[in-house]
PALOLUM-39714 format. One record per residue (C-alpha): residue number from 1; x, y, z. Coordinates in Angstrom, 3 decimals. Layout:
N
+-----+----------+----------+----------+
!   n !       px !       py !       pz !
+-----+----------+----------+----------+
! NUM !        X !        Y !        Z !
...
+-----+----------+----------+----------+
This chain:
158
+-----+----------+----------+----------+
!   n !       px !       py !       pz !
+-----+----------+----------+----------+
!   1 !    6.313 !   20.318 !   -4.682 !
!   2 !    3.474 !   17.601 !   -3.469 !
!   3 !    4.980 !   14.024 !   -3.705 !
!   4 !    3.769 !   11.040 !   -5.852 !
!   5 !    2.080 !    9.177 !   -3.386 !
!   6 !    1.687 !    5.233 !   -3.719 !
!   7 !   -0.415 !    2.515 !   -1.954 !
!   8 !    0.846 !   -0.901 !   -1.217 !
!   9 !   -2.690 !   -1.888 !    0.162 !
!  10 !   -3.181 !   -5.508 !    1.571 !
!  11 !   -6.209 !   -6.521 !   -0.018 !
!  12 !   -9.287 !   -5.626 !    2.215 !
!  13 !  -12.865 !   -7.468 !    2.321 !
!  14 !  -14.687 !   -6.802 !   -1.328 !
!  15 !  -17.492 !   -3.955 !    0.221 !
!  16 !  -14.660 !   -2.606 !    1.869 !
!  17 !  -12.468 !   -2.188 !   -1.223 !
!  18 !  -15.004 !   -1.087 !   -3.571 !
!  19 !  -15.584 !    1.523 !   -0.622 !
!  20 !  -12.171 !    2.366 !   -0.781 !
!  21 !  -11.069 !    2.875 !   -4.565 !
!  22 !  -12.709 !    5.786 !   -4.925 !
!  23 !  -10.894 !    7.441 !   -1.981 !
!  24 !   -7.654 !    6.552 !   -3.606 !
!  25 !   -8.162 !    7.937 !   -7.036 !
!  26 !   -9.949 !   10.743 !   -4.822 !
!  27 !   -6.719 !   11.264 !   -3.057 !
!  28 !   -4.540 !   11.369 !   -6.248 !
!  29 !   -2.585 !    7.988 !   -5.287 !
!  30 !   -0.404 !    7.447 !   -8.354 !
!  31 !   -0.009 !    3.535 !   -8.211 !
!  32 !   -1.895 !    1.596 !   -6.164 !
!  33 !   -0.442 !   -2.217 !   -5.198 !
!  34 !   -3.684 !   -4.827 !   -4.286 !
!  35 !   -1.599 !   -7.337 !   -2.026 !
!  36 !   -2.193 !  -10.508 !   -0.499 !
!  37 !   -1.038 !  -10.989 !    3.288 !
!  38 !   -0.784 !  -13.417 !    5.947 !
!  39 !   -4.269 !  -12.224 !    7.569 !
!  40 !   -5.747 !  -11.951 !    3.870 !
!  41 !   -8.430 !  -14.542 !    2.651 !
!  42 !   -7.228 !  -16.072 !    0.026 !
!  43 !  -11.095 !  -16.130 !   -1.807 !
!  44 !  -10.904 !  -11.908 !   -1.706 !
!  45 !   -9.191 !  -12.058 !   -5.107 !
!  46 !  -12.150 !  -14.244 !   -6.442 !
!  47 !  -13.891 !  -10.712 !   -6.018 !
!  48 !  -16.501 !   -9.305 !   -8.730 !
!  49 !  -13.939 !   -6.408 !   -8.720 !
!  50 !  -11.170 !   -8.721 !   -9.990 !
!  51 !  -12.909 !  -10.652 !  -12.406 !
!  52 !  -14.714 !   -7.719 !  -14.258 !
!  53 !  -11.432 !   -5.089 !  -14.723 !
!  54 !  -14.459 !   -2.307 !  -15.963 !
!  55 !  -16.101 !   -2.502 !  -12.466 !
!  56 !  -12.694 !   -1.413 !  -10.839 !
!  57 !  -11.885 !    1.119 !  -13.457 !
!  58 !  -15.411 !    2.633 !  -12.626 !
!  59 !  -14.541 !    2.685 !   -8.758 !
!  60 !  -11.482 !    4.478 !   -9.288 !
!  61 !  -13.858 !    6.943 !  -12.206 !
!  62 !  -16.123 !    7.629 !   -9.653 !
!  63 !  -12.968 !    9.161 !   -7.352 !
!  64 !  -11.775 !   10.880 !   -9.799 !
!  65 !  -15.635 !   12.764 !  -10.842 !
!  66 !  -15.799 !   13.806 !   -7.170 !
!  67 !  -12.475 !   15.428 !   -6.669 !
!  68 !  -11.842 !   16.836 !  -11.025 !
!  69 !   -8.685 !   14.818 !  -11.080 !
!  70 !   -8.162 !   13.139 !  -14.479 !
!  71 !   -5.601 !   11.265 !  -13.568 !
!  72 !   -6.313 !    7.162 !  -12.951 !
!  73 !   -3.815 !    5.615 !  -10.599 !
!  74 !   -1.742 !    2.588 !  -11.745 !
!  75 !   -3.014 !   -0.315 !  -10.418 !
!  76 !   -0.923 !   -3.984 !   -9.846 !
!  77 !   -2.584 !   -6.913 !   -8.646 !
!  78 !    0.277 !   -9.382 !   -6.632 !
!  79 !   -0.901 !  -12.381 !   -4.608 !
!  80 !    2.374 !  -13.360 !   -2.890 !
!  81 !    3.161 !  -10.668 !   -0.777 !
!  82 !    6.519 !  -12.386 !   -0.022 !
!  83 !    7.500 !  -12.706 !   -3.922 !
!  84 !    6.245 !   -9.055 !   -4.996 !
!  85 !    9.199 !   -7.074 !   -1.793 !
!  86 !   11.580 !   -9.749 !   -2.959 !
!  87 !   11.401 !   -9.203 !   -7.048 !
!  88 !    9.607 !   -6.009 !   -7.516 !
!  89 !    9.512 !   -3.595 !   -4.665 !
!  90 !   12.711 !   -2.382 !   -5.318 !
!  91 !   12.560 !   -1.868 !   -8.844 !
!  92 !    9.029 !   -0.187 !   -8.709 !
!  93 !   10.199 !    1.868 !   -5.908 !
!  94 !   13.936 !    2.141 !   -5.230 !
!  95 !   14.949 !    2.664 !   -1.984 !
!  96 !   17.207 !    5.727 !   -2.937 !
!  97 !   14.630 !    7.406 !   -4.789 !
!  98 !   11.144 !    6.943 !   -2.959 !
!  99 !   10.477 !    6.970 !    0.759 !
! 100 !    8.501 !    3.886 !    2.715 !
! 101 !    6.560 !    3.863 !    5.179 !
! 102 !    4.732 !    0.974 !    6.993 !
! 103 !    1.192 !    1.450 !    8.651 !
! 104 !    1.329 !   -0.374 !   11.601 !
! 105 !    1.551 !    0.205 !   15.699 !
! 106 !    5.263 !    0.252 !   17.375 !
! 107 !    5.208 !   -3.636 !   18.168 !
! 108 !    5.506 !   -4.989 !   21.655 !
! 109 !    6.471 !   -8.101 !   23.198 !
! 110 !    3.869 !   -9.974 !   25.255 !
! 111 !    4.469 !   -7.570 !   28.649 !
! 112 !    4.042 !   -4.478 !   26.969 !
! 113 !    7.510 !   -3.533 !   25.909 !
! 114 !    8.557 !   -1.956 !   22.797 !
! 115 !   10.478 !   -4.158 !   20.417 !
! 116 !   12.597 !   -3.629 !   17.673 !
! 117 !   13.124 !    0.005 !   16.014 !
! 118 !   10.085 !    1.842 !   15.941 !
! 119 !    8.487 !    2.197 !   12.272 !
! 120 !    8.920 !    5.450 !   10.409 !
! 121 !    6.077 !    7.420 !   10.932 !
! 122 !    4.779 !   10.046 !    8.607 !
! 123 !    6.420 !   13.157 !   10.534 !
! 124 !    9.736 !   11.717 !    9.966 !
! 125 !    9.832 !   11.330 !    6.408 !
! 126 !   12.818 !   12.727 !    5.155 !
! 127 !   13.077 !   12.344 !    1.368 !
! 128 !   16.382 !   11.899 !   -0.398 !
! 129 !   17.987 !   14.647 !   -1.944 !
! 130 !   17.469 !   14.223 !   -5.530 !
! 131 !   16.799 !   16.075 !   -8.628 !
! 132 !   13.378 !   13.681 !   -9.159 !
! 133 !   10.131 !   14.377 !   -8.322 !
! 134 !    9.768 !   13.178 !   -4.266 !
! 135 !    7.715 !    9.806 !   -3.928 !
! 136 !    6.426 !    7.918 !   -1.226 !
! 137 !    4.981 !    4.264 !   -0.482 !
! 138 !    3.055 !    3.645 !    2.065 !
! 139 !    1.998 !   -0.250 !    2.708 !
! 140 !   -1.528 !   -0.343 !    4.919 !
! 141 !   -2.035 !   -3.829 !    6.376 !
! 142 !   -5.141 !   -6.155 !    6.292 !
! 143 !   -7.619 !   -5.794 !    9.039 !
! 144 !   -5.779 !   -7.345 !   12.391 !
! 145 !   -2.547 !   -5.352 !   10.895 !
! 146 !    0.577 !   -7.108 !    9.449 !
! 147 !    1.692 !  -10.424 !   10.891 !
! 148 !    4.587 !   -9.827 !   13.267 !
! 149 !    7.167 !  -10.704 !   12.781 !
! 150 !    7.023 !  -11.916 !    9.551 !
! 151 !    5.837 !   -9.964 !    7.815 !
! 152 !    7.243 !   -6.330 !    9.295 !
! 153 !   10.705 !   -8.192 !    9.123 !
! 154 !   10.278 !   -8.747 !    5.042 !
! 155 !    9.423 !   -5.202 !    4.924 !
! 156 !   12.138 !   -3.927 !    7.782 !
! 157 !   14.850 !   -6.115 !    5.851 !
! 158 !   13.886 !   -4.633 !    2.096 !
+-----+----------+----------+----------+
């Protein structure tokens, strides 16, 4: 039984996203969450891809042709990061029902030292016991990763 697999993806330079949308449709990603971050230029949702919804359906069209799924993932465009954990993530994922991971390096104070629990990392997932279908989220940072500690903390608190 494969899980649903979600992407909470923190919006990446414009090449670089219309590079990756047809991996995630590729991949079968069921809903896919375009995010704004700390580290995120705010100009990146000014993007061709954004203003023209056909040219990202035909990104995520193109992943599908190459790996003969039919299926499009949901997509949800949120530019407050901060807003969308606080008012949405819970009720688009609940916590009970759908697993969360963060993609991001065990952080370290400024001597080297770990600090803080160490994320869960995809060989721990343990999904709840449930009579649903098993999903996942897993939030990918900008380039330069989250912003520590603000940003891991929203997500560590939620």
């Amino acid at each position: 039984d494969t899980p649903k697999v979600s992407l909470l993806l923190a919006l990446p330079r414009p090449l670089q996203l219309s590079r990756i949308l047809p991996m995630v449709s590729q991949l079968g990603v069921d809903q896919l969450i375009l995010t704004n971050a700390m580290k995120v230029p705010k100009d990146y949702f000014g993007s061709h891809i954004f203003r023209k919804p056909e040219v990202l359906r035909g990104l995520l069209v193109e992943g599908l042709a190459q790996s003969g799924d039919v299926r499009l993932p949901n997509v949800h465009v949120t530019k407050r990061l901060k807003v969308f954990i606080e008012d949405e993530l819970d009720e688009l994922f609940p916590p009970e029902e759908v697993v969360r991971v963060i993609a991001h390096p065990q952080r370290r104070d400024i001597d080297g030292r770990e600090v803080g629990p160490a994320p869960l990392r995809m060989t721990d997932i343990e999904f709840p016991k449930s009579d649903k279908p098993r999903r996942l989220l897993v939030a990918v940072g900008p380039e330069g990763g989250w912003k520590e500690p603000y940003e891991l903390d929203m997500f560590r608190d939620k």
